[in-house]
C-alpha positions, -999 to 999 in steps of 0.1 A, spaced: 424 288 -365 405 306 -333 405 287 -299 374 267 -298 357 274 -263 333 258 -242 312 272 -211 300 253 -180 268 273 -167 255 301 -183 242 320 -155 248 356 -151 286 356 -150 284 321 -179 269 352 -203 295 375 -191 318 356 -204 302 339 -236 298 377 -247 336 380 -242 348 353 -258 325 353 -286 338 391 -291 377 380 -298 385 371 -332 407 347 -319 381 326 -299 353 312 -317 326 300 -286 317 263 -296 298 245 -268 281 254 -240 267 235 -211 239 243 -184 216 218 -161 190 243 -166 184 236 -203 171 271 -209 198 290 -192 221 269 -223 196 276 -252 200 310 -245 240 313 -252 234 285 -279 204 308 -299 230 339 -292 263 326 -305 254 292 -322 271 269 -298 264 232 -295 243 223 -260 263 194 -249 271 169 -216 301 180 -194 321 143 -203 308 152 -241 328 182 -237 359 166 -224 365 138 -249 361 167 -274 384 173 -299 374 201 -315 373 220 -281 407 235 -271 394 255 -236 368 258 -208 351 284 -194 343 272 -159 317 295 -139 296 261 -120 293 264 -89 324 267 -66 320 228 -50 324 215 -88 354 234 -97 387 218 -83 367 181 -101 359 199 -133 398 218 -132 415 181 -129 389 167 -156 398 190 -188 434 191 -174 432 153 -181 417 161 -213 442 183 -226 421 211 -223 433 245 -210 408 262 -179 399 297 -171 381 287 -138 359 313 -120 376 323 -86 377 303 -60 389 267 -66 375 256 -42 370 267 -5 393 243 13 435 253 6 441 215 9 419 203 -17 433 234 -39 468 224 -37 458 186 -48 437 200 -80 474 223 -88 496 190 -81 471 179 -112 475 209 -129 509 206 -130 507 169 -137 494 172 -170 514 205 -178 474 228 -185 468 258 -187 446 271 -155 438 308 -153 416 320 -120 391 348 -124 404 378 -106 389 403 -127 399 432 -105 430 426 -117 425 435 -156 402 469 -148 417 494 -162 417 520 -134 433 493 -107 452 480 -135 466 521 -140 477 518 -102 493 490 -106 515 505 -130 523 533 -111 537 511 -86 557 492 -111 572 519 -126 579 534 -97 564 567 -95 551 564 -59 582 547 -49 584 516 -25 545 508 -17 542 512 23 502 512 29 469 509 14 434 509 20 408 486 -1 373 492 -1 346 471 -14 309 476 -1 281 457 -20 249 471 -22 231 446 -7 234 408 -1 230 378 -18 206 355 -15 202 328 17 211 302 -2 246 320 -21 256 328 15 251 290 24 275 278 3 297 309 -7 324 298 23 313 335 39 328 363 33 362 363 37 366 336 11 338 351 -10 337 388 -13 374 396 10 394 374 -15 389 398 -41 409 419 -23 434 399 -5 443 391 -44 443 428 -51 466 437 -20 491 408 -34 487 426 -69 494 459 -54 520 452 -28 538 427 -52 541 398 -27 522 378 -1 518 398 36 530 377 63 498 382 85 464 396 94 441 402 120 408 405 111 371 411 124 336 405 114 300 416 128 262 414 115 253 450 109 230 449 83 209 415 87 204 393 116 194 366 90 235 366 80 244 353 114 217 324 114 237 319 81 271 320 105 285 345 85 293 380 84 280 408 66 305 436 77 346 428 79 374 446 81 413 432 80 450 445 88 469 424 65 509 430 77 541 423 56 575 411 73 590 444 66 560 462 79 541 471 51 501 475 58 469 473 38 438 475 58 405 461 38 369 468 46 339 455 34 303 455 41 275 438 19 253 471 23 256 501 7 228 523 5 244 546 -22 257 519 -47 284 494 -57 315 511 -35 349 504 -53 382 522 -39 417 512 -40 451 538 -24 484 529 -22 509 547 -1 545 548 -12 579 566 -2 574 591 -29 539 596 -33 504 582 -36 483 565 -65 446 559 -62 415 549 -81 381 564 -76 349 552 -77 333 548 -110 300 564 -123 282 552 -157 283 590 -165 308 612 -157 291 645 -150 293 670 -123 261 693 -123 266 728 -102 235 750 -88 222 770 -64 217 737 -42 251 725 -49 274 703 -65 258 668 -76 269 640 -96 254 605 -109 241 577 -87 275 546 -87 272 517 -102 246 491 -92 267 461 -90 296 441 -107 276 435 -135 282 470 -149 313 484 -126 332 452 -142 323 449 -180 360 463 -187 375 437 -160 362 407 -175 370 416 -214 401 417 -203 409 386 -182 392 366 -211 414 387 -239 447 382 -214 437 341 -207 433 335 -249 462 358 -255 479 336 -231 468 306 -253 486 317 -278 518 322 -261 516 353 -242 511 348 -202 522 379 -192 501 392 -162 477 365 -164 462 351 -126 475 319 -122 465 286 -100 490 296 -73 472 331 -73 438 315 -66 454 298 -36 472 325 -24 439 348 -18 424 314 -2 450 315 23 450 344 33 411 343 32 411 311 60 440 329 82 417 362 82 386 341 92 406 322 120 414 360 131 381 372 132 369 339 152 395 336 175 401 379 181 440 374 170 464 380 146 471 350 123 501 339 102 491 331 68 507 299 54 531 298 29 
C-alpha cells in the first residue's frame, strides 16, 4: 500500500512538493490543506486530493504523513500535533525561530517515538551531494577549509523579511547546515557580520541584506559563508572544501550547459533565476529519501536534531554580528 500524504499550504514550495510526492509510486498524495481555498483547489484539481481542516487531517486514519510548508510560527504546534497523531512530519526548515521552543517540540518528538524530517534540500542536490562524497570517501583527505556562497537575486518581500527571523536564521541556515554536512560535525564558533548594501528598506526591517560568517572548529577547521540577497547576474550557488590531499568543489549551475566562442569571446547562459529551478533535483530527493525513510531506510535523511543544530548556530552568528565578537555556539 503507498504512504498516504497530506500537505499543509500549497504555496509555491506546498506544489513543489505535492509534485514530488505525487511522482513516487510509493506515495499516493491524499489531502491537502490551504486557508486560501484556491491555493488548495489547485493541488486538489491536479492530483485528486481531499480539501480538508488541519484537526480533520490529524484524526485521519487513512493519512500516514504530513507535508508541513505553513508558515514557520505554525510549525513546532503543527510538528507536536501529528506526532500526537501517529503521523510521521517532513517539516519545511526552520522549526521554529527560537532554539528553546525547538528543543521542547523534539522532547515531543521523541515522546511519541515520530518520524520528523527537516527540509534541508541542499543536502540531497546532487552536485553538493557529489562533494559530500568525496569527503566521505576520502579522496580530498581530512576537510580543513571551505567557502559557501549563496547570493539571492533579489529580496523578498517586506512582509517575508518581517517574520522570516532575518537572515541568519532564514537564508545563512542553509548553509550553516551545509558546513555541518560538509565538515561532518558541529564548529565550535563563529564571528559573523552583517550590513544593508542593497536596500535601506532592510534595515527599517532590522535586518540584513548582506552577511558574511567565520564559522571555527575546536581543532581549527574553518568555513567562511557569504551571502547577499542581490545578485544582479542570477541565483549564485558555490560550495569548496579544502582537505589535506586535495580539493572538491561544485559550480554554479546553468539550465543549459553551453559555452559559445567568437570573435567577441567566450559566453555562456544566464544562472538560474532562483530556488525554484536551481533546486527541482534537491527537493525530489529529500521527499524520495523522507518516504524511503518511511519504509525503513533513514540513511542520510535530515533529522530534528539537524534543524536545531543550523538554529544554533544561526542565533550565535547573529549575536556576533550585533555585538562585533566571536560567539560560542551551544551544544
Amino acid at each position: 500500500m503507498p504512504i498516504r500524504f497530506a500537505i499543509l499550504g500549497a504555496g509555491r514550495i506546498g506544489q513543489v512538493h505535492a509534485r514530488a510526492v505525487a511522482g513516487n509510486d510509493s506515495a499516493r498524495l491524499a489531502a491537502v490543506h490551504d486557508p486560501v481555498a484556491a491555493a488548495a483547489k489547485l493541488i486538489s484539481d491536479q492530483y485528486g486530493a481531499d480539501i480538508r481542516s488541519v484537526d480533520d487531517i490529524a484524526a485521519a486514519d487513512d493519512i500516514d504523513a504530513v507535508v508541513l510548508c505553513t508558515p514557520t510560527d505554525l510549525h513546532a504546534q503543527q510538528i507536536e500535533l501529528f506526532a500526537r497523531a501517529g503521523k510521521a512530519v517532513f517539516c519545511e526548515k526552520p522549526i521554529d525561530l527560537d532554539s528553546g521552543r525547538v528543543r521542547e517540540c523534539l522532547k515531543v518528538v521523541e515522546e511519541t517515538g515520530a518520524t520528523l524530517m527537516v527540509g534541508f534540500n541542499r543536502r540531497f542536490d546532487p552536485h553538493f551531494m557529489g562533494v559530500q562524497a568525496a569527503i566521505a570517501d576520502g579522496r580530498i583527505g581530512t576537510p580543513e577549509m571551505g567557502i559557501i556562497t549563496s547570493r539571492d537575486p533579489g529580496a523578498p518581500p517586506a512582509d517575508y523579511i518581517r517574520r522570516s527571523g532575518g537572515i541568519f536564521k532564514d537564508m545563512m541556515i542553509h548553509d550553516f547546515d551545509m558546513a555541518v554536512f560538509l565538515m561532518g560535525d558541529m564548529p565550535a564558533s563563529v564571528l559573523a557580520t552583517g550590513s544593508v548594501l542593497t536596500d535601506p528598506a532592510i534595515e527599517q526591517l532590522g535586518d540584513y541584506d548582506s552577511a558574511s560568517a567565520i564559522l571555527r572548529w575546536q581543532d581549527g577547521r574553518q568555513v567562511s559563508i557569504t551571502n547577499s540577497r542581490r545578485a544582479t547576474y542570477g541565483y549564485d550557488q558555490r560550495v569548496e572544501i579544502h582537505g589535506s590531499a586535495g580539493m572538491a568543489a561544485a559550480e554554479n549551475e546553468h539550465p543549459v550547459r553551453i559555452e559559445v566562442a567568437t570573435a567577441d569571446g567566450y559566453t555562456r547562459p544566464p544562472l538560474h533565476d532562483f530556488f525554484m529551478t536551481r533546486y527541482v533535483a534537491a527537493y525530489a530527493n529529500e521527499i524520495n529519501a523522507f518516504i524511503a525513510a518511511l519504509g525503513g531506510d533513514a540513511t542520510g535523511i535530515s533529522v530534528g536534531r539537524d534543524g536545531l543544530n543550523a538554529l544554533l548556530i544561526a542565533e550565535a552568528a547573529l549575536e556576533s554580528a550585533q555585538t562585533g565578537k566571536a560567539v560560542d555556539i551551544a551544544h
